[in-house]
N, C-alpha and C positions, 0 to 999 in steps of 0.2 A: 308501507307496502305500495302505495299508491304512487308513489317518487321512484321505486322499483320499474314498475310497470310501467310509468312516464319515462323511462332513462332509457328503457328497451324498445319502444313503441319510437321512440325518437332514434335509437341507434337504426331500426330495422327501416324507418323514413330516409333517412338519410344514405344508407347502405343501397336502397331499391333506388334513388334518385340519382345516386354517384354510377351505379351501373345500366340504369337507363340511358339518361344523356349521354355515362362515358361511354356508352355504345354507338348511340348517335354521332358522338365524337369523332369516335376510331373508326367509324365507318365513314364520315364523310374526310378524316384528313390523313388517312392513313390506307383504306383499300383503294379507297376512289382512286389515288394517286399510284399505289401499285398495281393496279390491276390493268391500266390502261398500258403497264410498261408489260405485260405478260400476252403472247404469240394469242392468237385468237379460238385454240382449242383448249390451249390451257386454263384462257380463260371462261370459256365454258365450263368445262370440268369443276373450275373452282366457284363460278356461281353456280352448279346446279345443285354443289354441294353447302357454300355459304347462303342461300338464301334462304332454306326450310329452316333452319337455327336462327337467322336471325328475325324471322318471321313469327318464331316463337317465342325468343328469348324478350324480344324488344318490346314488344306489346305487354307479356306479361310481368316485365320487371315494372313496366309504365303502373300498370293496372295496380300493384302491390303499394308503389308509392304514392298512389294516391288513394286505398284503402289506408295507411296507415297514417298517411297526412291529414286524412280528414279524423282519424280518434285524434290523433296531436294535438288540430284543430280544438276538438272539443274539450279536451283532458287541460287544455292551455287555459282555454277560457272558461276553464269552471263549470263549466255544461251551463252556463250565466249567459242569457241571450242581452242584457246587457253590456259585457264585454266583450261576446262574441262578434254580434250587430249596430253596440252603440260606442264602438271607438276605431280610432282610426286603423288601430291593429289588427282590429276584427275586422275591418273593409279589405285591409288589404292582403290580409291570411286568406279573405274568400275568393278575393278574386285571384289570387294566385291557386286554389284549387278549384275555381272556373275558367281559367285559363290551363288547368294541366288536365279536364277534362278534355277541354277541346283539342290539345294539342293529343289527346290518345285517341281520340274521337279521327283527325285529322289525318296522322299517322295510320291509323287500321284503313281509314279510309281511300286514301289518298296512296301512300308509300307503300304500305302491306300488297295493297290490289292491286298496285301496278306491277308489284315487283312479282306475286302469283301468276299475273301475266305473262309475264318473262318468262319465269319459268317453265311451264303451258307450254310455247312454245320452244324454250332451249329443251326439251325432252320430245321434241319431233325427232322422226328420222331424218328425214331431210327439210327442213323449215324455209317455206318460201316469203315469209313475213318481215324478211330484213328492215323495210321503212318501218315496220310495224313496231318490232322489237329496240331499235332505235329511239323511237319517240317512246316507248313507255320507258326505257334506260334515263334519258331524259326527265320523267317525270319522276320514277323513283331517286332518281340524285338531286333534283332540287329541290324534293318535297323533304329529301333526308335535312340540306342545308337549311330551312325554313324551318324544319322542324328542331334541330339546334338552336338554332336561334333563339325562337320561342322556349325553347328549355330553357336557355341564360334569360330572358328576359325574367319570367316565373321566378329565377335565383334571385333577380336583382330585388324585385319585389318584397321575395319574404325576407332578402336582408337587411332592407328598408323599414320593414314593417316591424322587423326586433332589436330597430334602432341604430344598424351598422351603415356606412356609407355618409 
């Protein structure tokens, strides 16, 4: 039963990680790049509609894969603070879910709020905040790219740490 619940707990780790990041993904290599090619009402329209989804979806797919990374965590290592703590696997399983806290942590932070900002503002009648809305545009796109980033980095690690690489 326990190898059950390990198999699930890891499909449902892996499925929350593949649709977080591949969110981050497709938002940094795939909207960013059409959305600059769309007239400038259009693209309003289409952020005032793309942001509240992905404001919700992204944080909380983050959040799922790192409640179920961390039972992984533990189910992996035997609830054994020995092997948890006293191997290398166990160092680097944690720091790879101290580094995907920070990066939701980061993310909510950083990308989320900016990009609320935005929003805030693309829902004026008439917005006189153009340098304003610019620079948070700005920050929600390079905090998306950075925050990729740090998702691969997180990947590389835990595929380190179970021997691959």
């Amino acid at each position: 039963m326990a190898d059950i619940v390990e198999l699930v707990v890891r499909y449902a780790h892996i499925v929350s990680a593949i649709l977080w990041i591949g969110g981050l993904g497709f938002s940094v290599m795939v909207l960013r790049s059409a959305i600059s090619r769309v007239g400038v009402s259009a693209r309003k329209d289409t952020m005032l509609q793309l942001i509240p989804i992905a404001n919700r979806f992204i944080p909380r797919t983050g959040a799922s894969t790192i409640v179920f990374g961390t039972i992984l965590y533990f189910m992996m290592g035997n609830f054994d603070p020995q092997i948890l703590w006293g191997t290398t696997w166990g160092w680097l399983m944690l720091a790879a879910l101290i580094l995907a806290v920070g990066l939701l942590v980061f993310g909510i932070g950083i990308v989320r709020r900016a990009s609320e900002r935005m929003l805030k503002h693309m829902n004026e009648d008439a917005c006189t905040h153009g340098p304003e809305v610019a620079a948070l545009q700005n920050t929600s796109s390079r905090g998306q790219l950075v925050a990729l980033l740090w998702g691969f980095f997180i990947l590389v690690l835990m595929v380190v740490a179970t021997g691959g690489l």
